[in-house]
C-alpha positions as CSV (number, residue, x, y, z in Angstrom):
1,X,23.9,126.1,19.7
2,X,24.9,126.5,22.9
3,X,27.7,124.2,24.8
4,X,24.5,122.8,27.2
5,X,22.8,122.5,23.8
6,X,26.1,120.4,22.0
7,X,26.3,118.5,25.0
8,X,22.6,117.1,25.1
9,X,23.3,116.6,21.2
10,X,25.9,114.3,21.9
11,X,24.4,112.1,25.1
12,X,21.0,112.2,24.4
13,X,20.5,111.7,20.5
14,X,23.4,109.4,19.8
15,X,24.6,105.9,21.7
16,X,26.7,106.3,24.0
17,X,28.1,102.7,25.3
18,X,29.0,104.1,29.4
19,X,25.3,104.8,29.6
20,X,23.1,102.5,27.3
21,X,25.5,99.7,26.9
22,X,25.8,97.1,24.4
23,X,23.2,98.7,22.7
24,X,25.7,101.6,21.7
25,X,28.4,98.8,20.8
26,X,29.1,98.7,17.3
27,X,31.2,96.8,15.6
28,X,33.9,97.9,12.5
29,X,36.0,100.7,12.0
30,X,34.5,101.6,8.6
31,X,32.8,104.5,9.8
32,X,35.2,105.7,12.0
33,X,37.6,106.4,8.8
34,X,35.1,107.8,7.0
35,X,34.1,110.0,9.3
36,X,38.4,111.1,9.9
37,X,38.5,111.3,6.1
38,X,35.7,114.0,6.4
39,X,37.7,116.0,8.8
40,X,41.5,116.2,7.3
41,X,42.5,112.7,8.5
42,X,44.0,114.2,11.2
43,X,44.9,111.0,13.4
44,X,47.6,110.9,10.9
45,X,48.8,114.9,11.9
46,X,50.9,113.8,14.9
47,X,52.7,111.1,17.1
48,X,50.6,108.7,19.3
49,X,51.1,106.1,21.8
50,X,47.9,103.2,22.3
51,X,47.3,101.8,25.1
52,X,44.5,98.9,25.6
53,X,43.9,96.7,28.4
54,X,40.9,95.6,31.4
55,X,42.6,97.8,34.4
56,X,45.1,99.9,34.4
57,X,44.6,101.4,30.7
58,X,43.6,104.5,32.5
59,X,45.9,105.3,35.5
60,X,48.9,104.1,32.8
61,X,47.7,106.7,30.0
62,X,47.9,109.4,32.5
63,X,51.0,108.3,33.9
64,X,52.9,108.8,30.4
65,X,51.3,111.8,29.8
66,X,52.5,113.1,32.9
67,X,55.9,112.2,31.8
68,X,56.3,113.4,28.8
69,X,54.8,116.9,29.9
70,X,56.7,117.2,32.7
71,X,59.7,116.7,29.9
72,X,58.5,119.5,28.2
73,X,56.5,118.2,25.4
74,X,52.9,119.7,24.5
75,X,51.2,116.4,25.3
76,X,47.4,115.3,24.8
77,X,45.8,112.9,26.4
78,X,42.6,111.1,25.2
79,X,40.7,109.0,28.0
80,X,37.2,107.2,28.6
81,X,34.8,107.5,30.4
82,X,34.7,110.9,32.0
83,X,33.6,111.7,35.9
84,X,32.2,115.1,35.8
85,X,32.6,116.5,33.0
86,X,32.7,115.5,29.0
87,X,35.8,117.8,28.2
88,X,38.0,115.5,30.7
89,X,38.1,113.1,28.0
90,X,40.3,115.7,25.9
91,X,43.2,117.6,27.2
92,X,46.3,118.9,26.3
93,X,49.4,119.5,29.1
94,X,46.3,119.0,31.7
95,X,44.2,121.0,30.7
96,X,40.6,120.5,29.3
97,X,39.3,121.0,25.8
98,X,37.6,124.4,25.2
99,X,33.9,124.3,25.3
100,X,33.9,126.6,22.4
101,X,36.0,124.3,20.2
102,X,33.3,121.8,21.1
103,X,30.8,123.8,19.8
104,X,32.9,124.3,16.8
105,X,33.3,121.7,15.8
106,X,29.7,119.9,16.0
107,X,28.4,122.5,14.0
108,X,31.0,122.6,11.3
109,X,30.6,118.7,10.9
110,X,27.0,117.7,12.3
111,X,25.8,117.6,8.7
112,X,28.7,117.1,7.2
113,X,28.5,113.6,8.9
114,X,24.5,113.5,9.4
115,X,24.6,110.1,7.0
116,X,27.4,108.3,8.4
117,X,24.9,108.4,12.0
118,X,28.4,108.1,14.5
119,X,28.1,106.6,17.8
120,X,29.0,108.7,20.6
121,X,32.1,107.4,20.8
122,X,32.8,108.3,17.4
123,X,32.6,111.8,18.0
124,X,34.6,112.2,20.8
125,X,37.8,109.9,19.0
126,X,37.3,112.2,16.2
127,X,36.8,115.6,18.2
128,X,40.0,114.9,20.0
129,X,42.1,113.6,16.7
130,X,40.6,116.9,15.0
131,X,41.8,118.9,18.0
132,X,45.4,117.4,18.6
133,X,46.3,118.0,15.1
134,X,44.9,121.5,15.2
135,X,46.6,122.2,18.2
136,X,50.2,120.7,17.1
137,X,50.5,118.4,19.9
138,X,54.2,116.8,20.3
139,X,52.7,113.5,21.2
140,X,49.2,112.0,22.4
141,X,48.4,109.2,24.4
142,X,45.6,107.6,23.3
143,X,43.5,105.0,25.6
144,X,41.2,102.6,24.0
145,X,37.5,102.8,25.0
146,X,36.6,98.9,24.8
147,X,38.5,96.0,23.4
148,X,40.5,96.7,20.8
149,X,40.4,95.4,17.4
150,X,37.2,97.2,16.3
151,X,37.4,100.1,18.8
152,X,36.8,103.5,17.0
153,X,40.7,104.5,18.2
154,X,42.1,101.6,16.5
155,X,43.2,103.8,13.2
156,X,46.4,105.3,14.9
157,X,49.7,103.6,13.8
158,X,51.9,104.7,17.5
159,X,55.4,105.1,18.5
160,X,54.3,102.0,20.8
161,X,51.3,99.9,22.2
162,X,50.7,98.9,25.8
163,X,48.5,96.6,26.9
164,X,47.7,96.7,30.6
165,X,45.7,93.6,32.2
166,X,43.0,91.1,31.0
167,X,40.3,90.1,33.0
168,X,36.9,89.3,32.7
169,X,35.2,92.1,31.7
170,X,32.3,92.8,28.8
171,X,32.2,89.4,28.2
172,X,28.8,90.1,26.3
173,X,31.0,91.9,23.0
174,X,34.1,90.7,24.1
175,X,34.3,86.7,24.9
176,X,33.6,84.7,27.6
177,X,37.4,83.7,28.0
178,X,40.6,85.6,29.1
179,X,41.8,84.5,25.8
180,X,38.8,85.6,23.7
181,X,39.4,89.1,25.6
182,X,43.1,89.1,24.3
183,X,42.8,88.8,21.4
184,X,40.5,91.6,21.0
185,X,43.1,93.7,23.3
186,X,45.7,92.3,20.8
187,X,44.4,94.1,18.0
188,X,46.0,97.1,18.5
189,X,49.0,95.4,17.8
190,X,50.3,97.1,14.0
191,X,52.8,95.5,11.4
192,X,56.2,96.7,12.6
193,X,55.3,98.3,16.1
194,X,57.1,97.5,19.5
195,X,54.1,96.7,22.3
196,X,54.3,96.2,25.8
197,X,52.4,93.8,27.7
198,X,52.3,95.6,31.3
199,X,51.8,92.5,32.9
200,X,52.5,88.8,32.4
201,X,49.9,86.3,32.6
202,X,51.0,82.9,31.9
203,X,47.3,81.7,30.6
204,X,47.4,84.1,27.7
205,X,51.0,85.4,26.9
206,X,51.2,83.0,24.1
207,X,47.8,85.4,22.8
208,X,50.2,88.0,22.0
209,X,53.2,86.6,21.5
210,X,51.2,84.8,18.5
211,X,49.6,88.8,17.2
212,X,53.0,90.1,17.4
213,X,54.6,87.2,15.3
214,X,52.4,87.6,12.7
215,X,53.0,91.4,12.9
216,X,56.6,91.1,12.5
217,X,56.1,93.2,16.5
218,X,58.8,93.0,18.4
219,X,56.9,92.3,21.8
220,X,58.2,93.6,25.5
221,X,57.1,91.6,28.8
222,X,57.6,94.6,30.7
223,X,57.4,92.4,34.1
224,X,60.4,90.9,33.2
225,X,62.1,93.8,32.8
226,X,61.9,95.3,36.1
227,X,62.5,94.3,39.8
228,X,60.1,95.4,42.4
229,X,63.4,96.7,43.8
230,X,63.5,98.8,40.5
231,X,60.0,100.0,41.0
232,X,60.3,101.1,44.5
233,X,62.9,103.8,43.1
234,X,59.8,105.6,42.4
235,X,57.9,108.2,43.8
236,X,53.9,107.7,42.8
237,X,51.5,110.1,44.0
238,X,49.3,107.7,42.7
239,X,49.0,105.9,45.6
240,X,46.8,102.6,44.6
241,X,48.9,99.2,45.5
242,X,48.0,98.2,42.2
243,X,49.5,101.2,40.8
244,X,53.1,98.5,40.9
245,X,51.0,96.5,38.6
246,X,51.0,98.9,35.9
247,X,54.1,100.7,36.6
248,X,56.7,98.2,34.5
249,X,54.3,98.5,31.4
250,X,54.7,102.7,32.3
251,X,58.5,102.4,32.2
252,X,59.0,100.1,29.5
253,X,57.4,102.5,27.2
254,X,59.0,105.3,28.7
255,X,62.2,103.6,27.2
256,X,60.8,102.7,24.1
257,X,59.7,106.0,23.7
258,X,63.3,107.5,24.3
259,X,64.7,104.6,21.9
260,X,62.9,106.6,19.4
261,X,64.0,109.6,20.6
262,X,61.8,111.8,23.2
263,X,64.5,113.1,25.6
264,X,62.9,112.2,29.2
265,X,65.1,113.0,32.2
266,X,62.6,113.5,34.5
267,X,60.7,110.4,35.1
268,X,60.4,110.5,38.7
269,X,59.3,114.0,38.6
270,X,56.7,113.2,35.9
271,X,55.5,109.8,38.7
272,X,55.3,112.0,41.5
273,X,52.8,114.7,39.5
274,X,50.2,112.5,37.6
275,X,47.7,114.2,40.1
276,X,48.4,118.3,39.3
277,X,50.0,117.7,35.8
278,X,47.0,115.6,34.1
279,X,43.6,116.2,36.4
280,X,43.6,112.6,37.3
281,X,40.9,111.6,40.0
282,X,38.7,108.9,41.4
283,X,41.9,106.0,41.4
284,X,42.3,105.4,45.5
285,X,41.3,108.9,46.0
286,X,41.4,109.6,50.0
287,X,39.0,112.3,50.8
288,X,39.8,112.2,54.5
289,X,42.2,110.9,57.4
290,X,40.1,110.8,60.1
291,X,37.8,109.3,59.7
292,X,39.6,107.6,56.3
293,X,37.8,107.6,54.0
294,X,38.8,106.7,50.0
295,X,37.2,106.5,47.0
296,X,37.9,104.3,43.2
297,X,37.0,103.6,40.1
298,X,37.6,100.1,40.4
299,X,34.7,98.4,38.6
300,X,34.7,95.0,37.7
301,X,35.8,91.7,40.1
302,X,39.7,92.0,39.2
303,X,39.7,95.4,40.1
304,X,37.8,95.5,43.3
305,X,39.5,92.8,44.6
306,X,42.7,94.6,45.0
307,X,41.3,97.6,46.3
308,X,39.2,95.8,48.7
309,X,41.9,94.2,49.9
310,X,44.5,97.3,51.0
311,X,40.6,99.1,52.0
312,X,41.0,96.1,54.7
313,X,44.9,96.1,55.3
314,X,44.2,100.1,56.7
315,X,43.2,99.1,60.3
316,X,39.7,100.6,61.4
317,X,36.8,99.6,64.1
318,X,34.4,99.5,61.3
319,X,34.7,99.6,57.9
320,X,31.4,100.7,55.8
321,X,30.8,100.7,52.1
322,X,28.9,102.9,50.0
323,X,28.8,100.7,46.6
324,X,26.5,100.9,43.5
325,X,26.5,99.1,39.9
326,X,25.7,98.9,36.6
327,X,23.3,96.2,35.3
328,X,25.9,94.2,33.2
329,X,28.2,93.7,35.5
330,X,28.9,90.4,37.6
331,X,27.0,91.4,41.0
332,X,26.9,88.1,42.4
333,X,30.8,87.5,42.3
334,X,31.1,91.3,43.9
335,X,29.1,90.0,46.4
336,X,30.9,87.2,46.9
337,X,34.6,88.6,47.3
338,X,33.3,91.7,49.8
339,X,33.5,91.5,53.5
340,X,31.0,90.5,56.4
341,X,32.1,92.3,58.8
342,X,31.1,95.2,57.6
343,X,28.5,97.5,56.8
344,X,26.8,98.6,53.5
345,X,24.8,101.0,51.8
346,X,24.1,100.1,48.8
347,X,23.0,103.0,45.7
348,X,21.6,103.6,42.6
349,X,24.4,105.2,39.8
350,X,22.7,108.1,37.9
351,X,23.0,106.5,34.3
352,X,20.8,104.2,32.0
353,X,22.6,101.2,33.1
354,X,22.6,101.6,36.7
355,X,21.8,98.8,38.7
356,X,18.2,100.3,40.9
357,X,18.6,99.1,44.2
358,X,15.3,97.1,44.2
359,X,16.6,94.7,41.8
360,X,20.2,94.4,43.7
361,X,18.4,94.0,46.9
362,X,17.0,90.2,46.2
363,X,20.6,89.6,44.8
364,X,22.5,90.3,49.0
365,X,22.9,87.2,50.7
366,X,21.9,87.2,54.5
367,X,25.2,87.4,55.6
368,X,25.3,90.9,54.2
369,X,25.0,93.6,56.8
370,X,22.9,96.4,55.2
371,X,22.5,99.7,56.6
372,X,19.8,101.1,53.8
373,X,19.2,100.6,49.9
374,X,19.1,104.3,48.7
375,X,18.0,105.4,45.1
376,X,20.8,108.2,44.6
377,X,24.8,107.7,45.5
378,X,24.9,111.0,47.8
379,X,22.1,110.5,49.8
380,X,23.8,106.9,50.4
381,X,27.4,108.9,51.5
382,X,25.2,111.4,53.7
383,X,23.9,108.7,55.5
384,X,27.1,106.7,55.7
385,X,29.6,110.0,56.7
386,X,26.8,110.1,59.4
387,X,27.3,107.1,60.9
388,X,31.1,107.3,60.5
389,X,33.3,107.4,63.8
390,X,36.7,108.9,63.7
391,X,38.1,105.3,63.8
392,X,36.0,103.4,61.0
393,X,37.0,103.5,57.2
394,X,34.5,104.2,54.0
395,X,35.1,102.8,51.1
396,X,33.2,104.7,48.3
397,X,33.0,102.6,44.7
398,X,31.4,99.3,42.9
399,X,31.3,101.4,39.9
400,X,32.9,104.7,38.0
401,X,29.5,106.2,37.8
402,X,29.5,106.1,41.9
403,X,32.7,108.2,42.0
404,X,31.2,110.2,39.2
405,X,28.2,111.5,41.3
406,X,30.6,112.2,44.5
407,X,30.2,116.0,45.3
408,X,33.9,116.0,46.5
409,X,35.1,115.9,42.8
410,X,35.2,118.7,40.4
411,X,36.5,118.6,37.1
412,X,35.0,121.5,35.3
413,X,37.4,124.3,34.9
């Protein structure tokens, strides 16, 4: 087969959650073993670090493994979902997995696991255990794909967890309650392992305080731990506002991690790199000064709230938005937190679950200045750069899959 062949294997003929949704969801870990027993149990093979969480699980991941590379350690990093291309999911020091140890290794196992019938997911958490080991990584960093407790990277036993930020997102397989959602984020937490709970929030700290007792856990409040005086010592080239939000969850298992004994002088240097040592892309990327214009990830209302708001705190004459979603997400509450004076073109994300415009368009209030309703995200940033005068602002987002699309970006190396 050939890699264009493996790929289309592997999107078309098995779920995949990113594109089909809830339909791809499944629930257990049973199969995920079994299908790891089958290849050497290789998530056993080398260190790890886990990190969970609604925002931030992401940008944090990367952050570490920019760390520990720029320390010297042969790190790899293990992230969902991807933006251009399915090898950014796997990397090692940066750089992508090979499309021939793709290839490899669907044909070795395709029958091999044939009865077991793995979700997509499934075989990207066990091509990149399989790979890691084979490749003797020092260390990965692991990201969880969606919750927690039953997701398919839940078999690890880390150095250290970190759990990000809980909001309310995929309340369909999740809960309907920040703390139905934590405790599903809290099942990462093992018998006997430190975690790190990035950020504080008073309505569910007592979530994992309660997982960690019963763990024996010894549990870090990473907020706590740091001043914003602290923080500031730090160089990000990540360059998000809520980047400070994850930050203290960053550093507190940068420590835990030298606790155990990873020898990491250069922390600041590792901060000021995530960009050129990892790939990162798409969190408050600017793609031009004049006129600005940025693009992120952000994706649900927790999210987009904070990047709307430093969006508005740049000054500009106009500011436009080129936005699309997904069909499960909360449209109306998007809606509600985006601004008036501005204008908007809404777009259609390339994927199973995007949001066509004709069904968004009966969901924009009145109040909603809309330049055009446009069935593909590019033809909605042509119209938009267009428009654009040297002193406006575009904000390019409303869903991953909208960055994904964005011709700017290029992953595939």
């Amino acid at each position: 087969m050939t890699y264009e062949q493996i790929e289309e294997y592997l999107f078309e003929q098995l779920p995949m959650y990113q594109r089909m949704g809830t339909v791809a969801f499944k629930t257990g870990l049973g199969n995920i073993q079994e299908f790891c027993k089958i290849l050497g149990d290789p998530q056993d093979q080398f260190k790890t670090v886990h990190i969970a969480g609604t925002n931030g699980k992401g940008s944090s991941s990367h952050m570490i493994a920019s760390v520990l590379q720029e320390n010297g350690y042969k790190t790899g990093l293990y992230t969902s979902p991807h933006l251009k291309s399915f090898r950014e999911r796997v990397k090692i020091n940066g750089l992508l997995i090979s499309r021939q140890y793709i290839i490899d290794f669907v044909e070795k196992y395709k029958t091999q696991v044939e009865h077991l019938k793995p979700s997509f997911f499934e075989w990207t958490v066990g091509l990149a255990f399989k790979y890691f080991a084979d490749q003797k990584v020092d260390i990965a960093v692991i990201e969880v794909g969606l919750g927690g407790r039953l997701d398919s990277t839940n078999i690890i036993t880390p150095l250290v967890s970190l759990i990000t930020n809980i909001g309310l997102d995929h309340k369909e397989m999740l809960g309907n309650t920040l703390q139905q959602i934590a405790g599903e984020k809290a099942g990462i937490i093992k018998p006997g392992i430190d975690v790190v709970i990035s950020e504080t929030q008073p309505e569910i700290a007592d979530v994992f305080k309660a997982k960690a007792n019963e763990n024996k856990s010894n549990i870090i409040f990473a907020a706590d731990k740091f001043t914003l005086t602290d923080l500031k010592k730090y160089s990000l080239d990540l360059k998000g506002e809520y980047q400070l939000r994850n930050l203290p969850g960053v550093l507190a298992v940068i420590d835990e991690l030298k606790e155990k004994g990873f020898v990491l002088p250069k922390i600041n240097e590792g901060l000021s790199k995530v960009v050129s040592n990892t790939g990162l892309q798409g969190r408050w990327q600017i793609l031009s000064e004049k006129p600005f214009v940025v693009c992120d990830t952000a994706h649900n209302v927790e999210g987009l709230r904070e990047t709307i708001q430093q969006f508005l705190a740049r000054k500009a004459k106009r500011y436009r938005f080129v936005m699309g979603f997904v069909s499960d997400k909360a449209v109306e509450e998007v809606l509600e937190l985006v601004p008036k004076n501005a204008v908007y073109y809404f777009c259609t994300p390339n994927v199973p679950r995007g949001l066509k415009v004709a069904d968004l368009k009966p969901r924009v209030t009145p109040d909603i200045v809309v330049n055009g309703y446009y069935d593909s995200v590019n033809e909605a940033v042509i119209d938009a750069r267009k428009d654009l005068e040297e002193s406006d602002a575009l904000y390019i987002g409303g869903s991953t899959f909208v960055v994904a699309e964005l011709n700017e970006l290029d992953y595939e190396k």
